[in-house]
Each structure stands twice: as C-alpha cells, then as structure tokens.
C-alpha positions as CSV (number, residue, x, y, z in Angstrom):
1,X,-11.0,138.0,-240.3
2,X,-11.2,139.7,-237.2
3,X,-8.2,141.8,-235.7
4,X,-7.6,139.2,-232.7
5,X,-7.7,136.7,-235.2
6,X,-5.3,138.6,-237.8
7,X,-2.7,139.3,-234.7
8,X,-3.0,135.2,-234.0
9,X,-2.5,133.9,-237.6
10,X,0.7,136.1,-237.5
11,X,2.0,135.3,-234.0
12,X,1.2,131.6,-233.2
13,X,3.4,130.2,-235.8
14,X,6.5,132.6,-234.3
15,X,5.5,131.3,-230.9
16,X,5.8,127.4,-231.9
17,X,9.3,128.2,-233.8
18,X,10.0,129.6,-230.2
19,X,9.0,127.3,-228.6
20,X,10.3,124.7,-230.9
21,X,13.7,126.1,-230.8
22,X,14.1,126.7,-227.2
23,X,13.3,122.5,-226.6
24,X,16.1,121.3,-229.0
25,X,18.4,123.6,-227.3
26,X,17.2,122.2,-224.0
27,X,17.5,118.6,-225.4
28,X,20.7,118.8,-226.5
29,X,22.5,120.3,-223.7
30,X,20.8,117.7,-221.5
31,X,22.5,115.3,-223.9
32,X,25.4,116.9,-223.8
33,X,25.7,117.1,-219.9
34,X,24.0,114.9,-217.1
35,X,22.0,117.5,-214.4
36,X,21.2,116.6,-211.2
37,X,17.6,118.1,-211.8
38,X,18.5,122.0,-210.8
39,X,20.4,125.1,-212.7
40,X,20.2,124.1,-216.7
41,X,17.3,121.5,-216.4
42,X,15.4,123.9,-214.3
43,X,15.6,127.2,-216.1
44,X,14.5,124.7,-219.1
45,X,11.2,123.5,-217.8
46,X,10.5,127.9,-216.5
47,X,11.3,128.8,-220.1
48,X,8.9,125.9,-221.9
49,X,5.9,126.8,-219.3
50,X,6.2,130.4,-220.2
51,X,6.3,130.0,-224.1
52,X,3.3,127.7,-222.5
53,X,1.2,129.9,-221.5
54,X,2.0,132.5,-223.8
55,X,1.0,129.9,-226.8
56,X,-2.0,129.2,-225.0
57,X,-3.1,132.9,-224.4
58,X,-2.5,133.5,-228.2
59,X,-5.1,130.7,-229.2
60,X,-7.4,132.0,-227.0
61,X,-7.4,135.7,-228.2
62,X,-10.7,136.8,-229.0
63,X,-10.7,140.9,-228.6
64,X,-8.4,143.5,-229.2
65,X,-7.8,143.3,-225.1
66,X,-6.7,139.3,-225.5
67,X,-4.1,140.8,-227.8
68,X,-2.5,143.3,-225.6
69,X,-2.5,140.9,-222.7
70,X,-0.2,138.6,-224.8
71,X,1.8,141.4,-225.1
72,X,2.1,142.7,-222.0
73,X,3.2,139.2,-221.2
74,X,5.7,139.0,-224.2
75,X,7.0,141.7,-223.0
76,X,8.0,140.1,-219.5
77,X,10.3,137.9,-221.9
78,X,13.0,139.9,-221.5
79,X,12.7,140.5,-217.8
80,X,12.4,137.1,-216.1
81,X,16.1,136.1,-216.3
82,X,15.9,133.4,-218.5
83,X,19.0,132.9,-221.0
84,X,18.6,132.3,-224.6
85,X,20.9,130.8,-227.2
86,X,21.4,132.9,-230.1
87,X,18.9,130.9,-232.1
88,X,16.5,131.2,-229.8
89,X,17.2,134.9,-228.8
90,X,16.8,135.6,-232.4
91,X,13.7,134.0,-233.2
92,X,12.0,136.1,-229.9
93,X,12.9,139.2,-231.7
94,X,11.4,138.4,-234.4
95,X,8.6,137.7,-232.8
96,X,8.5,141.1,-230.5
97,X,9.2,143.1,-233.7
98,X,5.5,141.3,-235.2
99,X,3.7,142.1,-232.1
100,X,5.2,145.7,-232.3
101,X,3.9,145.9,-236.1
102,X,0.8,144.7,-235.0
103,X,0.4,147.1,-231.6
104,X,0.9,150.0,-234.2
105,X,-2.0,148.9,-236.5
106,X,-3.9,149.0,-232.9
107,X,-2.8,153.0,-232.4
108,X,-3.5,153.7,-236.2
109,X,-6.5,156.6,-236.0
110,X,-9.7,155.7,-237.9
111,X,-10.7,159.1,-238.2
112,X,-8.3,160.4,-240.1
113,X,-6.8,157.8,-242.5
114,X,-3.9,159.0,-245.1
C-alpha cells in the first residue's frame, strides 16, 4: 500500500470517532437546552463542516502532498475557536499525535537508514 494510503487507513477511522463524538455531544446538549438557532447550535454545525471537510480531504489523499494538506488543516483545529468537550478534545489528540507519527515517517532519511 502506498504512503497516502497507509496515512488514510490510519487516520480516517480517528476522523469518524471525531466526528462521531463531536455529533452526540451536539445532540444532547440540543436536547438538553432549546436554542434559538445561534451560540451552541451554531458553533455545532462550524465544528461538523470542518471534521467535514477534513474527512473528505482524507479519502481523497493520493500523494504524499494530499497528506500534508490534511495536516496543515488539522492543525487549524486548535486555532479556529471551537470548544470541545473532554471526549471530544481527547479523541482530536489522539488523532494529532497519529498524524505527528505519521509526518515523522515523512522526514525519515532514505539514504541513510539505521
């Protein structure tokens, strides 16, 4: 299996859990508490169409370049102000601690292996 394809067999089931995680959380506090369509509700619907796009850009890598762009944008995670539960803060480390493992295979020097 290629590398792109290696880095998606490990990420994309991370990136469902993510995503997976981050929608009950969403469902139950809209249980829990009516919105009038801004602040929690909102924030929700930012935080599903990044995990979103970011699952879509993982099934789509094809190249080592595919890979860093997914994270480049996992990166942006933890700069665009969105506020995770615990759960759900958790399970995003975990996946930004595989993508690290995986970015360091990327730097590993053919020439001179151990």
């Amino acid at each position: 299996m290629e590398f792109a394809g290696q880095a998606r067999s490990q990420l994309l089931p991370l990136i469902v859990r993510v995503r997976e995680l981050a929608a009950a959380d969403a469902a139950a506090q809209r249980s829990a508490v009516a919105t009038d369509g801004s602040g929690p509700a909102e924030a929700d619907r930012a935080l599903e169409a990044f995990f979103a796009n970011v699952l879509h850009q993982a099934q789509a890598m094809q190249a080592e370049e595919d890979v860093l762009a997914l994270f480049f944008e996992l990166s942006a995670s933890a700069f665009l102000g969105f506020e995770y539960t615990p759960k759900v803060a958790r399970a995003i480390d975990e996946l930004l601690a595989t993508a690290e493992q995986i970015a360091f295979t990327m730097t590993a020097s053919e020439h001179n292996p151990h």
